[in-house]
C-alpha positions as CSV (number, residue, x, y, z in Angstrom):
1,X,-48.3,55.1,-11.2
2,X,-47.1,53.2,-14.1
3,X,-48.2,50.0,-15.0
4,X,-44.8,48.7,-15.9
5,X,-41.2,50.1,-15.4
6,X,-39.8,52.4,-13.0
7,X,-41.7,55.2,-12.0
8,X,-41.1,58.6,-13.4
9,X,-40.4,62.3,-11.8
10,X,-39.5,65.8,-12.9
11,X,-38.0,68.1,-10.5
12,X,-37.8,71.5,-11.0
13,X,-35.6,73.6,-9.7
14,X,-33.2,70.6,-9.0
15,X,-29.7,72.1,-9.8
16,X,-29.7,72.6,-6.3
17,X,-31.1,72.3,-2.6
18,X,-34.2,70.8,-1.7
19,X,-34.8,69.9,-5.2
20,X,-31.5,68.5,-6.0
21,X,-31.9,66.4,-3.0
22,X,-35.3,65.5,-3.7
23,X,-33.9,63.6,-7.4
24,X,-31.2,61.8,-4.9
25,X,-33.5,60.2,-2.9
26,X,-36.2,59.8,-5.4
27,X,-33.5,57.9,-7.8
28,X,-32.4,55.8,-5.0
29,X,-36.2,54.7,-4.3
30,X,-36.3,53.0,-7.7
31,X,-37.5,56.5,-9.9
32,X,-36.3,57.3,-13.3
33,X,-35.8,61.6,-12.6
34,X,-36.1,64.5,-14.8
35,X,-34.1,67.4,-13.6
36,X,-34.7,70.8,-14.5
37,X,-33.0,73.9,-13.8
38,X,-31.3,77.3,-15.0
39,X,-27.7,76.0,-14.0
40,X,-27.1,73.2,-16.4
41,X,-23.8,72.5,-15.3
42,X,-24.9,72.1,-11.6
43,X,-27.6,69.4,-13.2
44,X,-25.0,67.4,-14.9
45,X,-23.0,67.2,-11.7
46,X,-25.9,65.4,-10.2
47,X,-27.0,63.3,-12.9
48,X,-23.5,62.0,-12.9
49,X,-23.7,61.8,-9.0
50,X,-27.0,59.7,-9.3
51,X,-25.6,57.2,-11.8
52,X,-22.6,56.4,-9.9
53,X,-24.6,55.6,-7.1
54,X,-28.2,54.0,-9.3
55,X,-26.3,52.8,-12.7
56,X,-29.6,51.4,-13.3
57,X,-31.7,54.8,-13.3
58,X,-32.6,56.7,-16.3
59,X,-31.8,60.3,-15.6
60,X,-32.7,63.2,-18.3
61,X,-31.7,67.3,-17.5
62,X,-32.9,70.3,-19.1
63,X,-32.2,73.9,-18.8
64,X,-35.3,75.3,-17.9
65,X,-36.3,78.8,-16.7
66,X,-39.6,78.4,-15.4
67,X,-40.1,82.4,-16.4
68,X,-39.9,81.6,-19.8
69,X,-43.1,79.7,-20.4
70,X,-43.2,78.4,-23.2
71,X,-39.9,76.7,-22.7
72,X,-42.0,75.1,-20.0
73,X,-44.2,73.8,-22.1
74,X,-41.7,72.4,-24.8
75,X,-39.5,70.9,-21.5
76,X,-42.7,68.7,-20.3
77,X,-43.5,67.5,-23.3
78,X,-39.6,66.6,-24.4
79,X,-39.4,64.4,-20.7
80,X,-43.0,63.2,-21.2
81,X,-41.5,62.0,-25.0
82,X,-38.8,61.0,-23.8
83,X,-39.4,58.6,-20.7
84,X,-42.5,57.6,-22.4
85,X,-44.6,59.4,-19.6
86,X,-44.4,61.6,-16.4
87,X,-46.0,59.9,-13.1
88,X,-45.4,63.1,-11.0
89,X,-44.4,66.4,-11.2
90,X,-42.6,68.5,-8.3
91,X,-43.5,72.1,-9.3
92,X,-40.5,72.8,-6.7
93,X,-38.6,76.1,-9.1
94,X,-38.3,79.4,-6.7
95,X,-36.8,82.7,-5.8
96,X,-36.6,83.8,-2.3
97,X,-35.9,87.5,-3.1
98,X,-38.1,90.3,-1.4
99,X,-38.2,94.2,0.3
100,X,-40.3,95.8,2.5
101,X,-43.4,97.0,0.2
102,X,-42.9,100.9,-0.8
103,X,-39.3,101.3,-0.6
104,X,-38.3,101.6,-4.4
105,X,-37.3,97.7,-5.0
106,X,-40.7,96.5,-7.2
107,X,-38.1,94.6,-9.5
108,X,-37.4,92.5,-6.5
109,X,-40.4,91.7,-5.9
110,X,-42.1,90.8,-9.4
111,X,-39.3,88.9,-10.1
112,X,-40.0,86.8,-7.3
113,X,-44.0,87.0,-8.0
114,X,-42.9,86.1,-11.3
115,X,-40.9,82.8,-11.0
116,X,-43.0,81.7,-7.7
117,X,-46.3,82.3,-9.2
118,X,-47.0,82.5,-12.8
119,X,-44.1,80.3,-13.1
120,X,-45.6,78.2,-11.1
121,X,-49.0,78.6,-13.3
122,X,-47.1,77.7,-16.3
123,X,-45.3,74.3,-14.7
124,X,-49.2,73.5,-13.3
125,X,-50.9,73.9,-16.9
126,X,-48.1,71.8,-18.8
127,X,-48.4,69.0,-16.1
128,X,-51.6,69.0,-16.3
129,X,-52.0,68.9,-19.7
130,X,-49.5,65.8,-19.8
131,X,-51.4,64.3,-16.5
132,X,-55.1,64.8,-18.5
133,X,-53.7,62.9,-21.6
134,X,-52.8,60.1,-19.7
135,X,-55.7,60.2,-17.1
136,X,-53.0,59.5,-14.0
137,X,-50.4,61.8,-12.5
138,X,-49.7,63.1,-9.2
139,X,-49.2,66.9,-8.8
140,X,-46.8,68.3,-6.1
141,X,-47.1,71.7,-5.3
142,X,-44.1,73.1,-3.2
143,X,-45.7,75.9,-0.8
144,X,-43.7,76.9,2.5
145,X,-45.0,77.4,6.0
146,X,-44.6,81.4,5.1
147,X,-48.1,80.7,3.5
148,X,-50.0,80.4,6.5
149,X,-49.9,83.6,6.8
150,X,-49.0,87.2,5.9
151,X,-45.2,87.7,6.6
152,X,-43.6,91.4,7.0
153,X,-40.9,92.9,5.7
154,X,-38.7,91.1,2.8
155,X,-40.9,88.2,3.1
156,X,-44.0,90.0,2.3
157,X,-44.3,88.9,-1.4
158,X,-42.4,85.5,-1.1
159,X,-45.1,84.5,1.5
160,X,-48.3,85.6,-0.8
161,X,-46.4,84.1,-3.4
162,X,-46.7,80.6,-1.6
163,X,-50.1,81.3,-0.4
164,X,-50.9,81.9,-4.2
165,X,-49.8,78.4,-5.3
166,X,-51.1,76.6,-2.2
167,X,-54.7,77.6,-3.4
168,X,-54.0,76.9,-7.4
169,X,-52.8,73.3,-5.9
170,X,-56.2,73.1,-3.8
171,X,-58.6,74.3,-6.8
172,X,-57.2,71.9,-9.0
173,X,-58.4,69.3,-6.3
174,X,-61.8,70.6,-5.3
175,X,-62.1,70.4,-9.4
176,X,-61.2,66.7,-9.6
177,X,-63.2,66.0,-6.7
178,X,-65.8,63.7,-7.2
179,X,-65.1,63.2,-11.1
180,X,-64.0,60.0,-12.5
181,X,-60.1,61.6,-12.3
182,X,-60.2,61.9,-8.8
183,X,-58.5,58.4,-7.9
184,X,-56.0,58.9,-11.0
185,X,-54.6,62.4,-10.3
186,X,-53.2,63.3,-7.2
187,X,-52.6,66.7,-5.9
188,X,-50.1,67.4,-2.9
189,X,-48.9,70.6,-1.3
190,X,-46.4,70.7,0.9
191,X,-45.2,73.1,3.6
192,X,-41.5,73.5,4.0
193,X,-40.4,74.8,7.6
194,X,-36.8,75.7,7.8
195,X,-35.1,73.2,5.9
196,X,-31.2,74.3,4.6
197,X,-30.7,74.9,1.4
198,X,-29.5,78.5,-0.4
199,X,-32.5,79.8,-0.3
200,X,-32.1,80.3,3.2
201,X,-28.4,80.6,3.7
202,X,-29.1,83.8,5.6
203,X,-31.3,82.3,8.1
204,X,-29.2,81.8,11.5
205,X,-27.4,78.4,11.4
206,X,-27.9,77.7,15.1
207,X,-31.9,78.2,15.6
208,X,-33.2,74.8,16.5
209,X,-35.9,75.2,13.8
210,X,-33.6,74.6,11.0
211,X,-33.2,70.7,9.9
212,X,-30.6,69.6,7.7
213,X,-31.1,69.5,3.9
214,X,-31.5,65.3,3.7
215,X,-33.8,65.1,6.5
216,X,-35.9,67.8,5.8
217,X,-36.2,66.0,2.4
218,X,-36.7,63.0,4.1
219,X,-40.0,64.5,5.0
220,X,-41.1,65.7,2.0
221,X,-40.8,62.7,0.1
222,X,-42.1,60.4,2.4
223,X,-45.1,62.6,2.4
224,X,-45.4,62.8,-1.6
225,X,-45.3,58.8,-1.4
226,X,-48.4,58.7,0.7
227,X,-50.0,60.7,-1.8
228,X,-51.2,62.7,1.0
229,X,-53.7,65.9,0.4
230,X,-50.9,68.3,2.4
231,X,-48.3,68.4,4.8
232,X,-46.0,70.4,6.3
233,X,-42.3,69.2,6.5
234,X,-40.9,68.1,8.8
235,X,-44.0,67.3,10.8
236,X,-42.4,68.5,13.7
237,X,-42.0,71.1,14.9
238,X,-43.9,72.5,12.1
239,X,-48.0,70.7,12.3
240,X,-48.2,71.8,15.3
241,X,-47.1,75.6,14.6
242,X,-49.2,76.0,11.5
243,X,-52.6,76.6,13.5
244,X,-51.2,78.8,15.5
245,X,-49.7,80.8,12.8
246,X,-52.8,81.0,11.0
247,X,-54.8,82.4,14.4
248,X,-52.5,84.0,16.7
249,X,-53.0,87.4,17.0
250,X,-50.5,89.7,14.7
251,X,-48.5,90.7,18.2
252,X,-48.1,87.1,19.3
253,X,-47.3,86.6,15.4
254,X,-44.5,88.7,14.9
255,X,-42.8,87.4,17.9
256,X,-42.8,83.6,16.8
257,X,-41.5,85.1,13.0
């Protein structure tokens, strides 16, 4: 990380949910954040929620739809600029919209191919660019257990979308492997289970599965300290279930979906 000075973050995504959560805990482990997000006036709530609490934190927001792509570009630099570098980046912005494949709603579903994929493109090559500059920078990649495999129905599209960025995250590694960046940029991907947020409003509130917005963020940012390769979040129940949603039979699989 950095060599002096608290270490730096953008979030996007953050006006709300996991990644609003994610810049609260970050901010009170010592981080100066970056917040980025369509709803501006959500992201000033929480800067000014984060510097009641951490006075001492630096906290900088943008208005950022990650559709529009070279705003992307112009954000990253601007924080890079501005905080005098980015440590890590949590490409974190998504839509969960979807419909059952063939049944007239397309616009649904390239809207959400659209913000969870080559939005996701556009945030990876503009932290990367910043991360290459500096040679150091650690790459989160925001996937969901959806990615293990392919979902039916609505989630059809929101689930390849996530496999999509899972793999862009793990090519970007198997590219740095064994070069002399390998040690100075760090690559993550992390697989949400059922964590609350309103993205998943719909999702029945009593299932077991579900964990509460802090602690499933409690997860996820323990695992992007370690730096680790991937993780899915929380650990349980959901390491366990991911090998057997990738090899269960499709029967077996629609009844644990």
């Amino acid at each position: 990380m950095t060599s002096g000075g608290a270490k730096t973050i953008l979030i996007t995504g953050a006006s709300s949910g996991l990644g609003a959560e994610m810049g609260r805990q970050f901010a009170a482990q010592g981080y100066d954040v970056a917040l980025a997000a369509r709803r501006t006036e959500r992201l000033e709530e929480l800067r000014a929620e984060i510097l009641a609490a951490h006075p001492e934190r630096r906290v900088a927001t943008r208005a950022l739809d990650v559709t529009d792509h070279a705003a992307v570009f112009r954000v990253f630099g601007e924080l890079r600029d501005e905080f005098g570098r980015l440590d890590r980046v949590v490409v974190n912005a998504g839509l969960g919209k979807g419909a059952r494949l063939g049944t007239g709603r397309f616009e649904a579903n390239l809207e959400t191919a659209m913000t969870n994929f080559v939005g996701a493109l556009a945030q990876t090559e503009a932290a990367m660019e910043v991360f290459r500059a500096q040679e150091a920078g650690h790459l989160v990649m925001v996937s969901s257990m959806s990615a293990m495999r392919g979902m039916p129905s609505a989630m059809t599209t929101y689930a390849a979308t996530k496999a999509g960025v899972a793999h862009l995250a793990e090519g970007l590694r198997t590219e740095l492997h064994g070069t002399r960046l390998q040690k100075r940029i760090k690559v993550t991907v992390l697989y949400p289970g059922y964590i609350r947020s309103e993205m998943n409003d719909k999702v029945e509130q009593s299932t077991p599965l579900m964990s509460s917005t802090e602690n499933g963020v409690q997860a996820m940012v323990a695992a992007i300290e370690k730096e680790v390769a991937d993780a899915c979040v929380p650990p349980l129940p959901w390491a366990a279930m991911a090998p057997v949603m990738k090899h269960a039979p499709l029967g077996v699989l629609k009844k644990l979906i």
